[in-house]
C-alpha positions, 0 to 999 in steps of 0.5 A: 740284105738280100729281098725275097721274090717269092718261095717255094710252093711243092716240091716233086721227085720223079722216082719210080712215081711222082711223089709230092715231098717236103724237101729235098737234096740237090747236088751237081748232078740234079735232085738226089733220087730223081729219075733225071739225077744225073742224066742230062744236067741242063734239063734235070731239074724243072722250075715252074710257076704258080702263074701257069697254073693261074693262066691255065685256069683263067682260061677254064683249064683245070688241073691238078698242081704237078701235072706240068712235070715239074720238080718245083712249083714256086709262087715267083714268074721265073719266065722273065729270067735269062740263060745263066742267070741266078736264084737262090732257094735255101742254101742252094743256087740254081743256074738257069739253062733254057726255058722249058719247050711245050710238051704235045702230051700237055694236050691229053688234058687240053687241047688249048694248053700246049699253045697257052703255056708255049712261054709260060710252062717252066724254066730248066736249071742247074745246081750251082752250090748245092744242098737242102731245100723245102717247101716254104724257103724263100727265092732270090735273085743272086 
């Protein structure tokens, strides 16, 4: 039996606005209806972690949840994760690619926070098996 490391938190697509949904579908190609749908599939579907925004605010930087650009906000630290390593959300298996690089722009709503989230903003995956997730579903380590 499987042990659950944490679940997931909000769901985001990127579409012609930033809409907070409650679930979602994933192919080999990316989050179905996001802009980044298939585009660049190792950068198309970005995990990020409730810790960051819990640093963030631990060193007096307010923001709003979906303001680092993520496609799913979860309540498990990712950023100890290797390149090719796994997780399963719902019936979807995601394939981590890359650690998610710090964005300039992140500094339009502090000036301190590209600097403290260098390691800690997001991790970029691929879908492995696809299908639905939603908000709630549990996370584990395949």
């Amino acid at each position: 039996m499987k042990k659950s490391v944490g679940n997931v938190l909000d769901i985001f697509i990127n579409s012609t606005n930033r809409t907070n949904v409650y679930d979602c579908d994933m192919d080999d190609k990316g989050i179905v209806n996001d802009k980044h749908y298939a585009k660049d599939l190792s950068r198309s579907i970005l995990l990020t972690s409730k810790y960051s925004y819990d640093l963030a605010k631990e060193n007096n930087i307010s923001m709003d949840i979906g303001l680092l650009g993520e496609n799913i906000l979860i309540d498990f630290n990712p950023y100890g994760l290797n390149t090719e390593d796994k997780i399963q959300i719902g019936e979807v298996i995601l394939e981590m690619t890359q650690k998610c690089t710090m964005c300039e722009h992140l500094s339009i709503i502090d000036k301190k926070l590209p600097k403290l989230l260098k390691n800690d903003r997001g991790i970029f995956v691929k879908v492995i098996k696809k299908g639905s997730i939603k908000i709630g579903d549990s996370i584990y380590l395949v």
